[in-house]
N, C-alpha and C positions, 0 to 999 in steps of 0.2 A: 019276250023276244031277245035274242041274242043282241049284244053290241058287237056291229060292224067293224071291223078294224080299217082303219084308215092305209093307205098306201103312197109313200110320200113320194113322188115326186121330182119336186125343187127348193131346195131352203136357202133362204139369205141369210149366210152366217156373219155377215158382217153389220147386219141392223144390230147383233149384241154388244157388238163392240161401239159402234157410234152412239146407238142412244138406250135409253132409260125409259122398257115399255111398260106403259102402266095400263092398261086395259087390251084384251083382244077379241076379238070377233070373227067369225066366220062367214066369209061370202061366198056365195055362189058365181060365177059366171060365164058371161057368153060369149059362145065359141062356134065355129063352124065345126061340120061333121068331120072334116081334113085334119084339123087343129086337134079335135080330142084324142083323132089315130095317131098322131103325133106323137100326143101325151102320154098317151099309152107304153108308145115306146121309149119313154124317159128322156126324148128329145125338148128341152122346156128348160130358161134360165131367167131368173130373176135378178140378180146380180145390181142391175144398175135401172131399175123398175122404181116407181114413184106410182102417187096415187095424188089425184084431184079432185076435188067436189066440183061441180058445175053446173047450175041449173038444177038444183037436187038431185043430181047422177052422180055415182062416182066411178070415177074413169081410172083405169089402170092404165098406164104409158111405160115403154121402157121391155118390158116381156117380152121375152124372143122364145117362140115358138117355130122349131127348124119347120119346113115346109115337107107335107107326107112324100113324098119319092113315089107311090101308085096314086097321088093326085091331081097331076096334070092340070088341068085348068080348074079346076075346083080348089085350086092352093089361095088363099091369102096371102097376104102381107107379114112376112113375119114378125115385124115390130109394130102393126098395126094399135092403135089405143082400144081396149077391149072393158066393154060396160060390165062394173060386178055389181049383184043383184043383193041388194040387203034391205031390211027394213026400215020404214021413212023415218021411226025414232031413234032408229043405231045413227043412222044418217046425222038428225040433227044435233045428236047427244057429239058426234062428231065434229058439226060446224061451231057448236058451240064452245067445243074443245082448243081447235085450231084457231078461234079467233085470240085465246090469249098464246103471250109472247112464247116462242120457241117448241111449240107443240107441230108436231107434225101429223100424219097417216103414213105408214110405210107396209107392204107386202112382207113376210114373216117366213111364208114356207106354200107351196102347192101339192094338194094330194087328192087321191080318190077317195071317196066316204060313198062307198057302192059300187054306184054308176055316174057320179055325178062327181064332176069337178069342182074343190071346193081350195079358195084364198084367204088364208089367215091373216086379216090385219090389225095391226097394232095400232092404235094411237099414241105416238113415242115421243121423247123430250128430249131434245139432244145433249149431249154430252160435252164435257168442256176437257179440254187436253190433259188438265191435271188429274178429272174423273177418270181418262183411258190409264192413265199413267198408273193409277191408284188399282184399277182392275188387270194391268199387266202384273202387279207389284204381289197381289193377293193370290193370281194365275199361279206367277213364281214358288212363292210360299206353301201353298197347298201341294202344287210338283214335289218341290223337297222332300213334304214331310212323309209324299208317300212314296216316296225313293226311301225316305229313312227306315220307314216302316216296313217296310219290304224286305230291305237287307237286315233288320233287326228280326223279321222273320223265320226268313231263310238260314239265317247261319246259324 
């Protein structure tokens, strides 16, 4: 069978900069029929979205999903908390993650995988101002060299 090619979405580019993810996983979840015609239409921001465990759920908060324009009263909430669906031992490997210090769960990117909606989460470590300091510094460094390389190229 062919692999599917995924169709992205929404990506939080600034989970790279804050933190240090060391495992990710993919969830699936739930959305009204209004909410995925949305998505479809690339109307969907992650930006300032968190994740919770709760009662063995884990709840995504924060997700703004613009409301469909031909859905009238079958629209949601756009910043409603929306259930993502994953397996009970991603889950616990999870709580067991976050109970030590400075570990988080953070949303990563949203995309299609079919038909089907799916959220990449990270279990992430946050970063300390000297680590951002240290990834702008290497950012820099690599830019130059391939400015350097370029014009040693070209001419």
């Amino acid at each position: 069978m062919a692999k599917q090619p995924k169709k992205l979405i929404a990506n939080n580019k600034k989970v790279y900069h804050d933190y240090f993810l060391e495992e990710t996983f993919e969830a699936g979840i739930a959305l009204a029929g209004t909410e995925v015609k949305s998505m479809r239409m690339g109307k969907c921001s992650i930006k300032e979205s968190f994740i919770h465990i709760e009662d063995g759920e884990v709840i995504l908060y924060g997700m703004h999903i613009s409301p469909y324009e031909k859905g009238n009263i079958f629209n949601k909430d756009p910043l409603r908390p929306r259930k993502l669906l994953m397996h009970k031992k991603e889950i616990q490997k999870m709580v067991g993650k976050i109970a030590q210090k400075g570990y988080t769960i953070v949303p990563v990117e949203v995309y299609f995988k079919g038909s089907l909606v799916k959220v990449q989460v990270a279990l992430a470590k946050g970063k300390k101002l000297y680590d951002k300091r240290q990834d702008i510094a290497k950012k820099d460094q690599r830019r130059e060299a391939e400015r350097d390389f370029k014009v040693r190229n070209l001419g």
